[in-house]
C-alpha positions as CSV (number, residue, x, y, z in Angstrom):
1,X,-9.4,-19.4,-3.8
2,X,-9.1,-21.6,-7.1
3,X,-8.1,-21.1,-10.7
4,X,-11.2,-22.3,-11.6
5,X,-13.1,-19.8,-9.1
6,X,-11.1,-16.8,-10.5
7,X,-11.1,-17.9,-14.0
8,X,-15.6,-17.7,-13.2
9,X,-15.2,-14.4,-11.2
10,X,-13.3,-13.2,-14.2
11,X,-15.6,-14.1,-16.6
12,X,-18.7,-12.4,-15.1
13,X,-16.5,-9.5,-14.4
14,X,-15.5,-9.4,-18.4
15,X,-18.8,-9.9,-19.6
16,X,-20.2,-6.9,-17.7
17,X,-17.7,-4.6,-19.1
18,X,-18.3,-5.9,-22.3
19,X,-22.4,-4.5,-21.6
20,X,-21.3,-1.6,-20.2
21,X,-18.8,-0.7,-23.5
22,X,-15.6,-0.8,-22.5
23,X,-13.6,-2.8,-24.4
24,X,-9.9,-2.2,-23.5
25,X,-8.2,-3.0,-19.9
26,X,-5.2,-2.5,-17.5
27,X,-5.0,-5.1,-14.9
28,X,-3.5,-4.7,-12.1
29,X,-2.9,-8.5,-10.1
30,X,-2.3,-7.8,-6.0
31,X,-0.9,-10.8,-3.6
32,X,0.3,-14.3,-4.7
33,X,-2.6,-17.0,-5.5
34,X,-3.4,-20.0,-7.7
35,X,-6.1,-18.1,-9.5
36,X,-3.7,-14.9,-11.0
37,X,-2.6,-16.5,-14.0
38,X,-6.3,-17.9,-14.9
39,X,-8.1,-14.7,-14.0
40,X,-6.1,-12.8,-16.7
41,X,-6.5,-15.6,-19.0
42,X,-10.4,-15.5,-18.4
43,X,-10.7,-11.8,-19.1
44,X,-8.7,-11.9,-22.6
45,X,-10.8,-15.2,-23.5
46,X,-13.8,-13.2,-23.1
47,X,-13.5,-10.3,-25.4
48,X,-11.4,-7.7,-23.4
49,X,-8.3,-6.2,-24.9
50,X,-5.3,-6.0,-22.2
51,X,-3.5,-3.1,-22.4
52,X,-0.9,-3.6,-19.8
53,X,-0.2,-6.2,-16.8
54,X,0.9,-5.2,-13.5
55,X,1.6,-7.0,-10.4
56,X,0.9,-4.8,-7.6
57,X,1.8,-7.2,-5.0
58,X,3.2,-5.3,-1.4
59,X,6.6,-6.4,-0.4
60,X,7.9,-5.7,2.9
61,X,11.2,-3.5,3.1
62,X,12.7,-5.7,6.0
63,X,9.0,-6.9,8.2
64,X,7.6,-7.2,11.5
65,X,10.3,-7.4,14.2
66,X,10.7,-11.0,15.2
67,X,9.7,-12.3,18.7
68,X,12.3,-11.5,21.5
69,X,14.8,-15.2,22.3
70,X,13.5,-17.2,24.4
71,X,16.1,-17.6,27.4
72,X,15.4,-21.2,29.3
C-alpha cells in the first residue's frame, strides 16, 4: 500500500511486542513497495532495537518463458 499505511501497520505491530517483552528485532523486508523504508523506520521510532536488516526479496534466475512470435 502506502508509507503512511505501513509506517501505522508497523506501529501497532511494534507496540505489541513491546507488551509482550521483546525488545530486540531482525527484520526481514520481502518484495519492492513504497511503504519498506517507513515500516522499518516506524518499528525503530517506537521502542524496538533492530538487530539486523535483510531484504528477502525473490528474484528470478532467468523467468517465465516469453510468449511464442506472433507470425502474420
Amino acid at each position: 500500500g502506502t508509507p503512511f499505511a505501513a509506517g501505522v501497520t508497523a506501529t501497532k505491530i511494534a507496540k505489541r511486542a513491546l507488551e509482550m517483552g521483546v525488545k530486540q528485532i531482525s527484520v526481514f523486508i520481502k518484495g519492492p513497495g513504497p511503504g519498506r523504508e517507513t515500516a522499518v523506520r516506524s518499528l525503530g521510532n517506537a521502542g524496538l532495537i533492530i538487530i539486523s536488516l535483510k531484504d528477502v526479496t525473490p528474484l528470478p534466475h532467468n523467468g517465465c518463458r516469453p510468449p511464442k512470435a506472433r507470425r502474420v
